[in-house]
Every structure is written in structure tokens, then in C-alpha cells.
C-alpha positions as CSV (number, residue, x, y, z in Angstrom):
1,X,38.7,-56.1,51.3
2,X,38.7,-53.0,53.8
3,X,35.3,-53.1,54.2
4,X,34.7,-56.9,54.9
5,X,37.2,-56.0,57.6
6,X,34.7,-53.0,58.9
7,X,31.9,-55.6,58.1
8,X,32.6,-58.0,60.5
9,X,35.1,-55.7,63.4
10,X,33.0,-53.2,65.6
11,X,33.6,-49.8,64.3
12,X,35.2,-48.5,67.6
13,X,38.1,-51.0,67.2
14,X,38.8,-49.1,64.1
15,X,38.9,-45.9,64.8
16,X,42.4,-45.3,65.1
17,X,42.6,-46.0,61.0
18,X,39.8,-44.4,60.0
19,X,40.2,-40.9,58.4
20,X,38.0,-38.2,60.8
21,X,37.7,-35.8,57.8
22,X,36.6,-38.4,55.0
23,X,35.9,-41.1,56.8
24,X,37.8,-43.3,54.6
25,X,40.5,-46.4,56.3
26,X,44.0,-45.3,56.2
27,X,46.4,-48.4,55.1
28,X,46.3,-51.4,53.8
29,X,44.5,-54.3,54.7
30,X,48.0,-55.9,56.2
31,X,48.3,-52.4,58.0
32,X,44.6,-52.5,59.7
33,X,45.3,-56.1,60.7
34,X,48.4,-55.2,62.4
35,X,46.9,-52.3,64.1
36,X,44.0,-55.1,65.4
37,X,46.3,-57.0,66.1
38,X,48.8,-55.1,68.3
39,X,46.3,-53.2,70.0
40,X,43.4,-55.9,71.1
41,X,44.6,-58.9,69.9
42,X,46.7,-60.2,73.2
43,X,46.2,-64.0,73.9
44,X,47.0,-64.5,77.8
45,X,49.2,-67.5,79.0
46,X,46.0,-69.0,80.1
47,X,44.5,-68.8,76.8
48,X,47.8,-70.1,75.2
49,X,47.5,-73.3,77.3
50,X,43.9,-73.7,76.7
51,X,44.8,-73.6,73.3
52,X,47.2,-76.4,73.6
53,X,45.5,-78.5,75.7
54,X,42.6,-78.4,72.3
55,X,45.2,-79.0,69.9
56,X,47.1,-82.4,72.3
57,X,43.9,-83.5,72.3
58,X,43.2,-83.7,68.8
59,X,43.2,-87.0,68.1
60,X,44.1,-87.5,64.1
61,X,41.6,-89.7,62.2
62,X,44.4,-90.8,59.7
63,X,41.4,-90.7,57.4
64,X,41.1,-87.3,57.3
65,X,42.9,-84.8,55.0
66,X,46.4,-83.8,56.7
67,X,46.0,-80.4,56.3
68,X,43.2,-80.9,59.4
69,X,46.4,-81.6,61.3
70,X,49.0,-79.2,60.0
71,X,46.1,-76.1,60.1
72,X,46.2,-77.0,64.1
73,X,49.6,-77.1,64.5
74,X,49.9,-73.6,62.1
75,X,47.3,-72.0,64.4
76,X,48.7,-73.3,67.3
77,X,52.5,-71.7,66.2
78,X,50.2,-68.5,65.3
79,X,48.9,-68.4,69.2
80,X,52.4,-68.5,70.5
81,X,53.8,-65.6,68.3
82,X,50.6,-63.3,69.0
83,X,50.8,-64.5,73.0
84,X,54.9,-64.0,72.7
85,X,55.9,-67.1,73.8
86,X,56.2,-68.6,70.3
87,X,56.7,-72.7,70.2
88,X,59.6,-74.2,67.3
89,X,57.7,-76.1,64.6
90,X,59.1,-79.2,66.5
91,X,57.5,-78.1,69.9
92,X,54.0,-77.6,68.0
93,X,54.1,-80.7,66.1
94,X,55.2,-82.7,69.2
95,X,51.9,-81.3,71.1
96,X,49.4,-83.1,68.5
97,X,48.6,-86.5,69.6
98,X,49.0,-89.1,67.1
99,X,46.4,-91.8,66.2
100,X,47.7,-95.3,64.1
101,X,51.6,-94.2,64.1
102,X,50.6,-91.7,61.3
């Protein structure tokens, strides 16, 4: 799974977990994550807003899967925590705009 990880991330945003001596990842995959995340992975207020403007204009096809809508509103709590300014389940859910009383 590490090296999916190194796959797909540019090398110099892992250089902080890689061993110099054996060039081998220190942690585990959780661990290297959290190290992305706390050091590059800031969402700005801006972004945040952006981010809720997408997910209020979702407009929910009620003939589409729910999960569509509860990945948004997941992603959308995600965004707050990483941005720290998390939203309450009820404050995401009340951003998605609802189509045919579903």
C-alpha cells in the first residue's frame, strides 16, 4: 500500500518518512497520510466555501443511489475538519439542496 502512496505523491513530499540510509518509508500507511496531511494538506477558508458552494448546488436526482448524496456531505464534513472549521452532521446535511422532497 506504501508504495501506491509513493506511486501517485511526488517523492519530495515524502521525504520526511523516508529512511536516508535504506531508503525504505518509516510508518504505517495511516502514519504517512497524517504526515501529508498535516504538513501540505491545508484547505483555505476560500477553498472551504468553494467547496460548499459545489456541494449546495448539488441538486439530488432522487433516482440516483443515496450514497451520491451522503459521499458529498462526508466529503464536505472531511473539508471542514482538514480546513479547521469543521461543520455538525446537521450543518452539512442542511447545505445539500434537495430535489422532489427526498
Amino acid at each position: 500500500m506504501t508504495s501506491q502512496i509513493v506511486a501517485a505523491v511526488d517523492e519530495a513530499y515524502l521525504t520526511a518518512v523516508q529512511n536516508r540510509n535504506t531508503g525504505q518509508w518509516n510508518g504505517t500507511v495511516f502514519q504517512v497520510f497524517n504526515h501529508l496531511m498535516m504538513r501540505y494538506g491545508r484547505i483555505s477558508p476560500g477553498q472551504l466555501a468553494q467547496f460548499e458552494r459545489e456541494t449546495d448546488d448539488l441538486m439530488v436526482d432522487t433516482t440516483l443511489p443515496i450514497e451520491v448524496v451522503f459521499n458529498k456531505i462526508e466529503d464536505l464534513l472531511d473539508y471542514g475538519e482538514i480546513a479547521q472549521a469543521p461543520y455538525t452532521q446537521l450543518q452539512a446535511v442542511n447545505v445539500v439542496a434537495f430535489v422532489d422532497g427526498l
